[in-house]
N, C-alpha and C positions, 0 to 999 in steps of 0.2 A: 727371420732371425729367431731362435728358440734360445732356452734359457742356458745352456753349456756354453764353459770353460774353452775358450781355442787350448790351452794349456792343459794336455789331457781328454777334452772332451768332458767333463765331469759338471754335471750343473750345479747353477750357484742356489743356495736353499735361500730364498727372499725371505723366509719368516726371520731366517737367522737377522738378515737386513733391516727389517723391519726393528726389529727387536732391539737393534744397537742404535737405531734412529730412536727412539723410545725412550730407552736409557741417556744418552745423551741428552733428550730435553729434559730427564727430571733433573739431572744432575744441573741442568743450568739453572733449571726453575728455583731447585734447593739453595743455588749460590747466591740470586736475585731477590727469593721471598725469605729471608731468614723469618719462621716463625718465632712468635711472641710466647711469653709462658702461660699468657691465659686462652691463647687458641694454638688447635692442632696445625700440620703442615696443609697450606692449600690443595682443596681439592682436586686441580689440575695433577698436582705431583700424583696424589694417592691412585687419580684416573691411568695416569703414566707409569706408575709403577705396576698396575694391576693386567694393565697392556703388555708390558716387557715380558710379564709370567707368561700371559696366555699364548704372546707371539714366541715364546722361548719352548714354554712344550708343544706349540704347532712345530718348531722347528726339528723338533726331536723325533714327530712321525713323519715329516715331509718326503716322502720319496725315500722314503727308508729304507729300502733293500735294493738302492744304488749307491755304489761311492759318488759324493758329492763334492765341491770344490776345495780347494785344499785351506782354501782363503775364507771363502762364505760357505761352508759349508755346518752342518749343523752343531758341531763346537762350540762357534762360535753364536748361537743361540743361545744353548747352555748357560756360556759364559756371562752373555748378557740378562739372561733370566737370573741367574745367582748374585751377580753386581747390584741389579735393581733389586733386590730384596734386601742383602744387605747395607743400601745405603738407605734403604725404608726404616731397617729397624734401626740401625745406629742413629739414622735422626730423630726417630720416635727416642729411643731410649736417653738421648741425649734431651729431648724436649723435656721427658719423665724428671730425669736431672736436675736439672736449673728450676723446672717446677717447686721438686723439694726442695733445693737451695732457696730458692725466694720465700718458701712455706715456714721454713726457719729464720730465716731471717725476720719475715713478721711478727714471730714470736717473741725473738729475739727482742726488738722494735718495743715490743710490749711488756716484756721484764725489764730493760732498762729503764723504761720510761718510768716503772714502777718504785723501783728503786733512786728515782731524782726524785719523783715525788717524794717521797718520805724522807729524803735529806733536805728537802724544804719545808717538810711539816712534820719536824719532832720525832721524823723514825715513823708513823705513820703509813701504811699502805694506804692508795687511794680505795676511797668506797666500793667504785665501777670505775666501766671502760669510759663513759660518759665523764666522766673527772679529766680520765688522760686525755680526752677528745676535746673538751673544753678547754685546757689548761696549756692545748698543742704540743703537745709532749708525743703523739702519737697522730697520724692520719687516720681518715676515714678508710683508707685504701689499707690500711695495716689489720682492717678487723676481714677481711675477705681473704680465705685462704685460695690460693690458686693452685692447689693441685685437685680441686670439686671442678665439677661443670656449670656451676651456677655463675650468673652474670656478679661482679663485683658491686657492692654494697652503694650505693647511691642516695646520699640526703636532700629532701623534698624542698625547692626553692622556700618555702618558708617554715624551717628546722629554726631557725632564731625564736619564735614567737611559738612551738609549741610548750608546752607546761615540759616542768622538768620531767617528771612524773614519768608524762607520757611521752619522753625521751629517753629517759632510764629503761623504759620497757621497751622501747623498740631498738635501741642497741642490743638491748640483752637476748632479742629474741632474732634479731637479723646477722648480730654478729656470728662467724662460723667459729670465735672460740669463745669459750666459757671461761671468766674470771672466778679464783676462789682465794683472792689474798686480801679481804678485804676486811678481819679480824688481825692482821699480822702488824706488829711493831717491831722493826729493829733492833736486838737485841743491845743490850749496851755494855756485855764483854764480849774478848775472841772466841773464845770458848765454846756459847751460846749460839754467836755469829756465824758457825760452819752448821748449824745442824741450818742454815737457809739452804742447802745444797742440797738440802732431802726432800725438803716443801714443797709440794707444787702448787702452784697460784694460776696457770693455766695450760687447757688442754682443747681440741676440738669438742665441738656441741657433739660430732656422731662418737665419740670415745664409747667405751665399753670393758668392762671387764677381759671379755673373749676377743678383742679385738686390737691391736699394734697399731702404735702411733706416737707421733712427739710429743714431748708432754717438757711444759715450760717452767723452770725452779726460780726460788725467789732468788737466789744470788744472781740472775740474769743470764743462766747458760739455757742450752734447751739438747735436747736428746731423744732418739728415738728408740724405740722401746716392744718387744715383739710381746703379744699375747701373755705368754707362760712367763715373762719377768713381771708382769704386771701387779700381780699379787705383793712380792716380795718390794716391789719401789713402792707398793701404797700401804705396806704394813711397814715401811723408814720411814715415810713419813709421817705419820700416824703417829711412829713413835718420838718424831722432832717435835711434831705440833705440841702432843704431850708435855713434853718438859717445857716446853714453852707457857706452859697450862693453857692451852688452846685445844676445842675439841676435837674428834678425829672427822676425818671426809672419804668422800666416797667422789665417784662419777657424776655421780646425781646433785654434790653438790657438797656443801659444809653442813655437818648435824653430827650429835654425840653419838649415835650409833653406825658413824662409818668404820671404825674398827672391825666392829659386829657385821658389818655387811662384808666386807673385805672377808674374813673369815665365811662366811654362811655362804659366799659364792665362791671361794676357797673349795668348801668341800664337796660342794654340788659339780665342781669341775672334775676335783678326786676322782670323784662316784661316776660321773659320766664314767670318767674314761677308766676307770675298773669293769665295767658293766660292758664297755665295747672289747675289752680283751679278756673277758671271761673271770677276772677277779685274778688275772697274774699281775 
């Protein structure tokens, strides 16, 4: 018996076959293993998907300069190779998703929490994250952003009995976001009260001047924010803290010459990018 069609005579392209057997187990795998937002989709899918491609363009040369079956014929490889690709990326991109969705929400988690603080203590921002962590206003789970590859933040069976000190510094330095609201009081009219919506009190440890990212305001919203806006959301702020008579900040932290820095990498950015288009 050989591989041809009685219908025609035309043989069947088995890679095409292959290919839809392939596809159909990621697609089952995908339904079975929903991934989680701190890990990628199982390695089986990625193996199965990467199979569907390479049995999809076998299909494309298989016997190529015969017509093949009308049914399995190399089409339907095609088919199957572009199906599995894109049910790869819509689940990767949808994983990408919910990542930031949960990346915000911890933010979130942690401007709120900041803001109950200080309607419990006189309009007061708490000191550190170590306050909202002691105080339970925030999880341990809320300082690990989950759009990084790094394993989630985990406290050492005996975190009760170390010195505060040396808690204060291992939050500050394990945490993946940076608090900077730890100068701020509650304003006590409306007026004063909206320029919280320019402040930021926290951002990721890797932020950067040249680099986009959410960045968390004391009123408790959080927003994400590209590169080139960067500048101008940290010279509004600057200029809230100001009237607030609080000094200005930078990335690097709270100090009176974050104005100054904000500007001095301002025009180092200019410059760059004058000097890459010839000074047009």
């Amino acid at each position: 018996m050989n591989n041809q069609n009685v219908s025609g005579g035309r043989p069947v392209n088995w890679f095409s076959v292959a290919a839809v057997i392939c596809l159909i187990g990621e697609a089952i795998l995908l339904l079975h293993a929903k991934p989680a937002t701190e890990a990628p989709p199982p390695v089986s899918v990625l193996i199965l998907s990467l199979m569907t491609l390479f049995l999809g363009a076998g299909a494309i040369i298989y016997r190529i300069q015969e017509k093949q079956n009308w049914l399995f014929g190399r089409w339907l490889g095609i088919a199957a190779m572009t199906a599995g690709m894109l049910i790869f990326a819509v689940q990767s991109v949808a994983l990408h998703k919910a990542r930031e969705v949960s990346q915000f929400r911890h933010i979130s988690a942690i401007g709120n929490a900041c803001l109950e603080y200080a309607g419990r203590h006189q309009g007061h921002f708490p000191p550190n994250l170590l306050t909202l962590l002691n105080a339970k206003l925030i999880t341990v789970r809320d300082l690990s952003d989950p759009t990084n590859a790094l394993a989630p933040i985990m406290l050492p069976s005996n975190w009760d009995h170390v010195k505060r000190s040396v808690q204060i510094a291992a939050i500050n330095r394990n945490s993946d976001y940076r608090y900077v609201g730890s100068d701020l009081i509650l304003p006590n009219s409306a007026a004063k009260g909206k320029l919280l919506g320019s402040i930021i009190i926290l951002f990721r440890n890797t932020q950067t001047m040249t680099k986009g990212g959410p960045l968390g305001f004391a009123d408790g919203h959080v927003k994400y924010y590209a590169s080139k806006q960067l500048i101008n959301v940290l010279a509004a702020c600057d200029k809230s803290r100001k009237q607030l008579g609080l000094p200005g900040m930078s990335f690097a932290g709270i100090d009176k010459t974050g104005a100054a820095n904000a500007r001095l990498t301002a025009n180092r950015i200019r410059s760059h990018s004058s000097k890459r288009t010839g000074g047009h």
